[in-house]
N, C-alpha and C positions, 0 to 999 in steps of 0.2 A: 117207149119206156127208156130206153138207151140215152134216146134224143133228150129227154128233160132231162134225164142226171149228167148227160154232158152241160146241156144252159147251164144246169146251177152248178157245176164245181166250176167253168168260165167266169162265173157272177160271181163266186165266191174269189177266186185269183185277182180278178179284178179291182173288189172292194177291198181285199190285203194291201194291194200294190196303191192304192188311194190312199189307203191309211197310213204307210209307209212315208207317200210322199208329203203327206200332210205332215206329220210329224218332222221330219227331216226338214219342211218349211220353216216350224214352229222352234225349232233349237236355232238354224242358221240365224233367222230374225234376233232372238236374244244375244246371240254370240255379236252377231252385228251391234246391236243397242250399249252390248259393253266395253266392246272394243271403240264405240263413239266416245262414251264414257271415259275411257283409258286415254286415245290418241292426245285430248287437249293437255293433259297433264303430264303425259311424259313427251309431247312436241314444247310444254313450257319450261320442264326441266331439262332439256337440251337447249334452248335457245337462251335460256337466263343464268349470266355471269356468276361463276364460284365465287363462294361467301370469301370476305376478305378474310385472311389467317389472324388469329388471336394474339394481342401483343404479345412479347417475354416476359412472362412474369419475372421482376428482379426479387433477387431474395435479400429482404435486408437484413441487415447483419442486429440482432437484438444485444445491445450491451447491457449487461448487469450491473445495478445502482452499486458503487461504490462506497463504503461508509466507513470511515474509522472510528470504532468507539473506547472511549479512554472511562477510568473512575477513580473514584477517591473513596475509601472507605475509613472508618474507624469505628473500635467496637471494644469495649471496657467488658473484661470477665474476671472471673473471680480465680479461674483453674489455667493458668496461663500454657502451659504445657499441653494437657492436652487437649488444649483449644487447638494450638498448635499444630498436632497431629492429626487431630480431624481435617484439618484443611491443607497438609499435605496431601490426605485422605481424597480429599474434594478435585485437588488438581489432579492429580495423579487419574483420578477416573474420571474426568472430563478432557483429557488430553494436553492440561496445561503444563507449565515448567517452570522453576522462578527466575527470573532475569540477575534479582539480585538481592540480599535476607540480611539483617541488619540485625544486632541484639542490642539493645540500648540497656544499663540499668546505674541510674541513677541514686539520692535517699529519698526519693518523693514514688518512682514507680519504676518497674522492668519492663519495656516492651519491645517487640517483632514486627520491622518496617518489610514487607514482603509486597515486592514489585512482579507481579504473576502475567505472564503472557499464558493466553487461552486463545484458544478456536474462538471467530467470531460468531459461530451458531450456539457455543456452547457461553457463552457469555454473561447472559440474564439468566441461564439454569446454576450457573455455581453464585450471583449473587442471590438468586434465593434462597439457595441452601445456607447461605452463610447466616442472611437475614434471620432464617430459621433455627438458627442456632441458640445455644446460650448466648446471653452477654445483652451490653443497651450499647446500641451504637450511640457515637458520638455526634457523628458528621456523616455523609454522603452527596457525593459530588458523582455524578452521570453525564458525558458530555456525548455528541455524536456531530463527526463532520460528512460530508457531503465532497468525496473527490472525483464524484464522476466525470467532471469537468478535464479537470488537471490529468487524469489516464485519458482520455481519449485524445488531448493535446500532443502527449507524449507521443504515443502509438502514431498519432497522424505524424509529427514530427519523425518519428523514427523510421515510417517509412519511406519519407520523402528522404531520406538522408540515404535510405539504403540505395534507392533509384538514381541519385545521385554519385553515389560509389560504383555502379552499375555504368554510368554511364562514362565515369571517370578511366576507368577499366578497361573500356573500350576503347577511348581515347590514346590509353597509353598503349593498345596493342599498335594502332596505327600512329603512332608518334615516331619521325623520324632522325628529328635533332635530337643533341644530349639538351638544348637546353629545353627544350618543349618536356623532354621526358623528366627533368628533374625538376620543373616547375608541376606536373600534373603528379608525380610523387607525393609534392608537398603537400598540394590540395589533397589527394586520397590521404596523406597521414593526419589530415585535420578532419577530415568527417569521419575516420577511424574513431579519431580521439572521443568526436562527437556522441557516433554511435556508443562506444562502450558508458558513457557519460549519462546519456539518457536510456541507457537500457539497467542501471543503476539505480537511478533513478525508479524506474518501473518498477525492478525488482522490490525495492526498499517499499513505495506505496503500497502493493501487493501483501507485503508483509503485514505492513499495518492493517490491510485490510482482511487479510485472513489471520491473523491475531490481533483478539484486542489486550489494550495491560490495563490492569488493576493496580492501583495502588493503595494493596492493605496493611491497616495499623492493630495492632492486638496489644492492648497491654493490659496490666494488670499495677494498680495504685497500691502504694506501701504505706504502713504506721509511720509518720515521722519520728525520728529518733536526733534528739540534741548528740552531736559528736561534737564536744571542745577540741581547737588542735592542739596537737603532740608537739610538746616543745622540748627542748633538749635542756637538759639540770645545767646550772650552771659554769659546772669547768669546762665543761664543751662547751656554752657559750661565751667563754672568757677564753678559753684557744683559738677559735673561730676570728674574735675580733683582733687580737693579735697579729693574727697569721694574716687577717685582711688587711692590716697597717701596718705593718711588715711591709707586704705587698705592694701598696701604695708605696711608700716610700720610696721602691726600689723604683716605682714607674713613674715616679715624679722624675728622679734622679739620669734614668734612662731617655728622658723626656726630654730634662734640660741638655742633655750631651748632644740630643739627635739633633738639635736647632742651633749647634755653635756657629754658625755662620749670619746668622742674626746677631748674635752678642759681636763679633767680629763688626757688624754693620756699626751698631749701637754704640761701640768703642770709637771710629772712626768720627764717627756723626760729634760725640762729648767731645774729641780731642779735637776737632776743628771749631765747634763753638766754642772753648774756653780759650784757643788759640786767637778766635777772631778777638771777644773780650779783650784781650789783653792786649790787643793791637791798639783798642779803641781808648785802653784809660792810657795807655804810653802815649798818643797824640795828643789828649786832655794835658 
C-alpha cells in the first residue's frame, strides 16, 4: 500500500514538472516569434538616415490695401440751420472734424461749404446718414485711389536709406583724416535730409489713408428780390465830381512839373531847328 501511493505522488511530480516545462516551451517560442517580429524594424530604424529637417518657415510680412478715399457732396434743404447741426451731429459721433466751414450768402441762396475729414471706416456710414437725411441732393462725386504701391515704395526706400546712414556712421567712427571726416558728414547730412523727407511723406499718405475728406455743400435757395442801387441825391453827386476835377487838375499840373526836363529837351531840339532854318534862307 505504502509502495503505490509512493508511484503515484512520483507520477504525479513528474506530470507537474512536464507541464511546467511545456508551458515555459510555449511562452519562450512566442517571445521568440515577437522579438523576430521587432528586431527587423527597430535594426531598419537604426540603420536608415534621420529625416531631413523642415525648411524655415519665412513669415511674410501681409501689407494692408492702402486707399484714399475723397467725395463731393451737395444737398438743397429747406431748414438750412438745422441741417447744419445735425451734421455737426454726424461728425462729431463718427470721429470726424472740419478741416475748413465756409458761409456763403448771396440774393439768389445761403450756403455751408464744409470740408470734413473722417476715419476712413467711418466714411460710407456718415455718407448714409446724410443721404438719409432731409434735403435732394444735387450732385455726388465718390472717388477712391489705390496707394499701395507708393507706401511700400517709401518704406522700402526708407529703409534702405536708414542702412545706409548705418553704415555711414560707421565709417565716420573709423575715418581718420579731417577730410574723409568732413566729406562722410555731408553724405550722413544728405540722407538725414532724405530720411525726414520721405518719412513726411509717409506720414502725410497715412493720413489720407486713415482719413477720408468730404467735401460738403448745404445750402438753401432764396425768393429773388429786385434791389435797384443806392445812389447818392444829387449835391453829393455834384461835390464828388468837383472834388474829382479839382483833383485832376492838381495831377495834371504836378505831372507836367515832374517831366521838366523833357520840356528842357523839347526847348533845345525848336531852338536848334529854327536856328538851322535861318542859316538855310541867309545862304538863299
Amino acid at each position: 500500500m505504502k509502495h503505490t501511493i509512493s508511484i503515484l505522488i512520483i507520477a504525479f511530480l513528474i506530470s507537474s514538472c512536464h507541464q511546467n516545462q511545456s508551458d515555459k516551451s510555449v511562452y519562450t517560442a512566442d517571445d521568440m516569434m515577437m522579438e523576430e517580429e521587432m528586431i527587423p524594424i527597430t535594426r531598419q530604424q537604426q540603420n536608415s538616415p534621420p529625416p531631413p529637417p523642415l525648411p524655415p518657415t519665412e513669415t511674410i510680412e501681409v501689407i494692408k490695401k492702402k486707399i484714399i478715399k475723397d467725395g463731393r457732396i451737395g444737398i438743397e434743404v429747406q431748414e438750412l440751420e438745422r441741417t447744419k447741426t445735425q451734421i455737426d451731429s454726424l461728425v462729431a459721433k463718427h470721429g470726424g472734424y472740419y478741416a475748413n466751414e465756409r458761409l456763403n450768402n448771396s440774393d439768389w441762396e445761403i450756403s455751408y461749404n464744409l470740408k470734413i475729414r473722417i476715419p476712413s471706416d467711418n466714411f460710407e456710414k456718415l455718407i448714409a446718414k446724410i443721404e438719409s437725411g432731409r434735403g435732394e441732393i444735387k450732385y455726388k462725386e465718390i472717388a477712391a485711389r489705390d496707394v499701395t504701391d507708393q507706401f511700400i515704395d517709401l518704406k522700402t526706400r526708407l529703409a534702405n536709406k536708414k542702412n545706409y546712414l548705418e553704415k555711414y556712421n560707421d565709417l565716420l567712427t573709423q575715418a581718420k583724416s579731417v577730410k574723409d571726416i568732413l566729406e562722410i558728414e555731408e553724405k550722413i547730412r544728405g540722407i538725414e535730409e532724405e530720411i525726414e523727407s520721405t518719412t513726411g511723406r509717409l506720414k502725410y499718405l497715412s493720413d489720407l489713408v486713415d482719413f477720408s475728406t468730404l467735401d460738403l455743400e448745404i445750402l438753401k435757395p432764396k425768393d429773388y428780390k429786385y434791389q435797384p442801387e443806392k445812389r447818392d441825391n444829387f449835391t453829393k453827386r455834384l461835390k464828388h465830381a468837383l472834388s474829382k476835377g479839382w483833383f485832376g487838375f492838381v495831377d495834371f499840373i504836378v505831372f507836367v512839373i515832374k517831366v521838366w526836363p523833357f520840356w528842357i529837351i523839347v526847348g533845345l531840339m525848336v531852338y536848334g531847328w529854327r536856328k538851322l532854318t535861318k542859316k538855310k534862307k541867309d545862304k538863299k
